[in-house]
N, C-alpha and C positions, 0 to 999 in steps of 0.2 A: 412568567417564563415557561410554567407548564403548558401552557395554551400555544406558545411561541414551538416549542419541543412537540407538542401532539401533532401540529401543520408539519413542522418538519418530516414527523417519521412519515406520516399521510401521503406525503407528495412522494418522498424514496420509496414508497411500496408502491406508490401509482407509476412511478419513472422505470422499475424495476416488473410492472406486471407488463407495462408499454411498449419495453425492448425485447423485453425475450418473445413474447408474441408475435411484434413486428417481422422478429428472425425467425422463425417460425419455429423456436421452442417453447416446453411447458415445463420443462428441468433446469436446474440451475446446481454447482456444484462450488465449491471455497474450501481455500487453505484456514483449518484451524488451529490457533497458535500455540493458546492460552492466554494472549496478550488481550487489552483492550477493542484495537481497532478490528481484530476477526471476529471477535464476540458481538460486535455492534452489527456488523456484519450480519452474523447470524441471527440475531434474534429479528433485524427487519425479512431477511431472507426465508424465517420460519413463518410470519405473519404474512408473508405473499405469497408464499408458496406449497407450506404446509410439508408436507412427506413428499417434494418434490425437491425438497432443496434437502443437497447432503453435503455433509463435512468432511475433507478428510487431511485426516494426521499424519503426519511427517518427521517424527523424531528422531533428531540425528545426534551423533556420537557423543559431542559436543555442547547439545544444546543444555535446555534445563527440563530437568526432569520434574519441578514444579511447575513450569507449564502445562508438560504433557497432560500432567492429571488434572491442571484446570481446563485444557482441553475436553479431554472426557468426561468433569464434571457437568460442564457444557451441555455437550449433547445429550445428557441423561438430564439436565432441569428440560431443556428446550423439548426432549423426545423426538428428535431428528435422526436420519441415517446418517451413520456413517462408517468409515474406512480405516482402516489403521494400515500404513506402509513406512515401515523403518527404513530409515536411509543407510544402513550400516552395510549393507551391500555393494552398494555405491560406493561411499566413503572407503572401503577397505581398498580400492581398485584405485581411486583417486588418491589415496594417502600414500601407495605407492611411491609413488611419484617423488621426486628427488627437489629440498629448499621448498615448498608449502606452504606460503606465512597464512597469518589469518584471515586476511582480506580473499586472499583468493579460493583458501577454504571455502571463508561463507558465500561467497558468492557463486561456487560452487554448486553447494547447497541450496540456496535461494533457486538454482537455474534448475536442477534436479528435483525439486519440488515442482516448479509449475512442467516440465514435463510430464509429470506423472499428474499431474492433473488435470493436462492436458489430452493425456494418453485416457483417463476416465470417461474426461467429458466426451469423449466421442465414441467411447467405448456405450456409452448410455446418455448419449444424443441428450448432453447438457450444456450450459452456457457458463462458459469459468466466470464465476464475478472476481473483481478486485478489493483487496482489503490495505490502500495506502490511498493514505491523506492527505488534504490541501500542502499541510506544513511539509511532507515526505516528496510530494510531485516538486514543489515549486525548488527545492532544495535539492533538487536529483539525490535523496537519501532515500538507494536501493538499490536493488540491481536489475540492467537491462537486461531483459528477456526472462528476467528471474520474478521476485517480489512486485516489478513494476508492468507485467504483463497481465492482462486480462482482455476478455471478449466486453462486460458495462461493467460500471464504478460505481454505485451508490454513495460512498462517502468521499471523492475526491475534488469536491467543492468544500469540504469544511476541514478549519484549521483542528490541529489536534486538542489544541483547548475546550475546540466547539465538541469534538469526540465525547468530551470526559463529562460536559454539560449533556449530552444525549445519552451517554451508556448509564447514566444516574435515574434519566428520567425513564428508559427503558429496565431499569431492575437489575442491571448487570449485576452479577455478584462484585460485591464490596473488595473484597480481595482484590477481584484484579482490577481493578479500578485503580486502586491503592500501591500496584508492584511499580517499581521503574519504568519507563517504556522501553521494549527490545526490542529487537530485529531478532534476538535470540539466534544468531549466529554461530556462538560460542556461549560455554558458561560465563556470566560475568557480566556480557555485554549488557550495555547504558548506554542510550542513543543521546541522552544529555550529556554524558562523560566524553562521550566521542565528538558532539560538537562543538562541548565547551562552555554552550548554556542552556537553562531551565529553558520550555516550554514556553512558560507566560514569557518571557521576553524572547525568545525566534519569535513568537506568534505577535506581537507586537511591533516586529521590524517587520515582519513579513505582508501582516494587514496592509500597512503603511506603503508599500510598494506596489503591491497589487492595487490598494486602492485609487494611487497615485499613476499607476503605469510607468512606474522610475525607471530609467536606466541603468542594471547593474552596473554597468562598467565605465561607471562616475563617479566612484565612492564618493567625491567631495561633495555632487550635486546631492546625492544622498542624504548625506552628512546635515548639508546646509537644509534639508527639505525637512528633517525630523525634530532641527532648533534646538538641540543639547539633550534630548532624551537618552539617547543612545550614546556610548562612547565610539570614538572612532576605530578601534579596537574589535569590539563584539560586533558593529557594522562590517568593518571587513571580514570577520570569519563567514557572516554570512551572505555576502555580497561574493565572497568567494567561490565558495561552494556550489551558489547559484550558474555562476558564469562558467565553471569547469567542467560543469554535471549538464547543463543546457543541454546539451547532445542527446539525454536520453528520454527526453518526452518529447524531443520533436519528433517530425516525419522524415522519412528515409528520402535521402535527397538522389532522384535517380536521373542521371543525365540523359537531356533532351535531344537528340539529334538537330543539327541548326537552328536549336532555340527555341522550337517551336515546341507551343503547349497545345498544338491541336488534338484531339483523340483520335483522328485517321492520320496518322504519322506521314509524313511527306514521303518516305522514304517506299512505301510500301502503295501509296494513293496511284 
């Protein structure tokens, strides 16, 4: 498995020196949570890039404040730059606002972070990487233009089980290996509580369709493809979620004048 995990990180620091070069940077910059998957994040991002890759923190009103500090435990084990910008400015402006549930809170927040990360990276001509996961893409579990936006992805070929088997063999601190997984939204939030099930079993259903190329929107053909592993039940929650969310990892559908997919548009030729 170690041998299996050292290939792995090898090829994300070579995919990760590939792109940004290609684009013609030598900066790279990432949201850091405290969570698992921005930590994996960073430690391939320090080993390709060294003091060129910077972290930066975003802690909002709501969030957890145990994060915060595994954030910045972070960056002091790895010795990388970074940022600190409270969201409470924001938030104060946004919370304004009349009826607020939490969904649109966070997602708020999610969309107000990669702004300002956005607003860095080209403030010091860097390349935003992405910090969500096979399990978090395929499941549209994020938010668009928020959490789900990035310029390259390092980790959004691997399921979040494969995360927890690479942040082990990369040395992540134990801790947060160990916390629930959050989006860190709000205090409290569990992205298992919120979908209803463990990891090993999304990651399970999820394999199975990816590797099969299923049809969400057959739960039965589904159903029938996995031969009683699954309940029909925990199939649909996630069968759900996939077909509802689709929208946010496609590509922007822009209408073609008469059809045509030429790049000298008929209309202007």
């Amino acid at each position: 498995m170690s041998r299996e995990m050292r290939i792995l990180k090898e090829e994300m620091i070579d995919f990760l020196k590939s792109e940004v070069k290609e684009k013609g940077f030598e900066r790279v910059i990432f949201g850091l949570s405290g969570g698992i998957d921005s930590a994996v994040v960073a430690f391939v991002c320090k080993e390709a890039f060294g003091s060129n890759a910077k972290a930066l923190l975003m802690p909002s009103l709501r969030g957890s404040q145990e994060n915060f500090e595994d954030a910045k435990i972070l960056t002091e084990l790895l010795k990388i730059p970074y940022e600190i910008i409270p969201l409470e400015p924001y938030e104060r402006v946004f919370g304004s606002y009349e009826e607020i549930d939490q969904l649109r809170y966070g997602n708020f927040c999610a969309r107000t972070r990669m702004m300002l990360l956005y607003d860095r990276s080209q403030r010091d001509r860097s390349l935003v990487v992405g910090t969500s996961n096979k399990s978090e893409l395929m499941l549209g579990y994020g938010t668009i233009y928020g959490d789900l936006a990035c310029a390259i992805n390092p980790i959004g070929d691997l399921f979040k089980t494969e995360i927890f088997e690479l942040a082990r063999f990369l040395q992540v601190p134990e801790k947060i290996i160990c916390k629930a997984p959050s989006a860190d939204l709000y205090e409290g939030q569990s992205d298992e509580k919120e979908i209803g099930l463990s990891y090993d079993e999304i990651d399970s259903i999820l394999r199975k369709i990816d590797y099969k190329n299923l049809n969400c929107s057959n739960l039965n053909l589904v159903l029938d493809t996995m031969q009683g592993k699954h309940s029909k039940k925990n199939l649909g929650k996630i069968l759900d979620r996939i077909w509802k969310n689709k929208f946010k990892t496609q590509n922007i559908k822009i209408f073609r004048h008469g059809g045509s997919d030429d790049k000298e548009h008929p209309i202007f030729s």
